[in-house]
C-alpha positions as CSV (number, residue, x, y, z in Angstrom):
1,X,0.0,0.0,0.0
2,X,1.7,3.0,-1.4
3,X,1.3,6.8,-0.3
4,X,-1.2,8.4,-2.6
5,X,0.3,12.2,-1.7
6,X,-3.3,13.0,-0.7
7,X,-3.5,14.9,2.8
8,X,-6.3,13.6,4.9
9,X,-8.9,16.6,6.1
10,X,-8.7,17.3,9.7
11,X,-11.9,15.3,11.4
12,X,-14.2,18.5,12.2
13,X,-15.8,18.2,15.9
14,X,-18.5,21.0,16.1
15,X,-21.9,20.4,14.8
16,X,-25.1,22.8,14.9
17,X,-28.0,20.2,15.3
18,X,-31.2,21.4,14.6
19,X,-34.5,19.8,16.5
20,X,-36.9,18.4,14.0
21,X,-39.8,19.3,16.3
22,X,-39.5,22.9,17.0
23,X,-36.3,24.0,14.8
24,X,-34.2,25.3,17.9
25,X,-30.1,24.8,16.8
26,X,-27.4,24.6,19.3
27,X,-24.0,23.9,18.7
28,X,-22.3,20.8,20.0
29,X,-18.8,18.8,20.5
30,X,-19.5,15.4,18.9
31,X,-18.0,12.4,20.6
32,X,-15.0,11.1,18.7
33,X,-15.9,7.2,20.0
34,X,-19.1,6.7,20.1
35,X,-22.6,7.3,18.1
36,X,-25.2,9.6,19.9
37,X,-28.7,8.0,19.4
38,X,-30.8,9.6,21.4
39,X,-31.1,13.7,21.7
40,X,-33.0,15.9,23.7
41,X,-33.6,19.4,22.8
42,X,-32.7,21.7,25.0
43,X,-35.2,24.7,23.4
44,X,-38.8,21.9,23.9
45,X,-37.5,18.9,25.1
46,X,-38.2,16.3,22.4
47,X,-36.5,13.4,22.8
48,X,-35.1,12.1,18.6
49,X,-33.2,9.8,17.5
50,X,-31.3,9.4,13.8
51,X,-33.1,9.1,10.5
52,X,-33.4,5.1,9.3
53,X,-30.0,4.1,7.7
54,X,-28.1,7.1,9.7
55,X,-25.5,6.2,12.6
56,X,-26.4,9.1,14.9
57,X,-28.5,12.6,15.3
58,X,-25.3,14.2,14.1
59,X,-25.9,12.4,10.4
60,X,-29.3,12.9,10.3
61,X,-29.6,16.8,11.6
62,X,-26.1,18.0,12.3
63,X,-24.4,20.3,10.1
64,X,-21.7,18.0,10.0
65,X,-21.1,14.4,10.1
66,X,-19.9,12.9,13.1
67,X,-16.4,11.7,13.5
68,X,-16.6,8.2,12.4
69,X,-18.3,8.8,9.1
70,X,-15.8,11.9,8.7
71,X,-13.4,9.4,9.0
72,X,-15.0,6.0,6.7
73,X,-15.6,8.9,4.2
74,X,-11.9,10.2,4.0
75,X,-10.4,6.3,4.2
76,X,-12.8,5.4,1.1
77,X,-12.0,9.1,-1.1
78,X,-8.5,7.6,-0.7
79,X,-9.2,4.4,-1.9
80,X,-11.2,5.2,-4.6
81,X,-9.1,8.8,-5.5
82,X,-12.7,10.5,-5.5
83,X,-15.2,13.0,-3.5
84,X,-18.1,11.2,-1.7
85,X,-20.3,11.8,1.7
86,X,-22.3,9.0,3.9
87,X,-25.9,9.1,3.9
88,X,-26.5,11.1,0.7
């Protein structure tokens, strides 16, 4: 396995997740080893969960995807030479 000269983006740990049920945002620090499955809002209290076929809330209504798929996304753009993103 060879060094393809590509430079790997830096994994990005703040996300702005927005509650599906009233719309509030609020920035957080996504865990770098582990999924978060369950969020409450802190705006009206709704309990949610991710989107079917989505790891975490961060995938389904982050602003950016959390560290593990950051991380799968930037091991297969190497592999395949190419751009790509999880759940799209």
């Amino acid at each position: 396995m060879g060094d393809s000269g590509q430079v790997r983006p830096p994994i990005v740990l703040q996300s702005t997740i927005t509650c599906p049920r009233c719309g509030a945002k609020k920035t957080e620090t996504m865990p770098t080893d582990a999924c978060v499955f369950v969020y409450e809002c802190g705006a009206c209290g709704g309990h949610f969960a991710p989107k079917r076929g989505h790891c975490c809330v961060f995938c389904s209504y982050g602003t950016v995807q959390c560290p593990p798929v950051q991380e799968s996304s930037a091991s297969r753009n190497e592999a395949v030479g190419g751009l790509g993103g999880a759940h799209d």
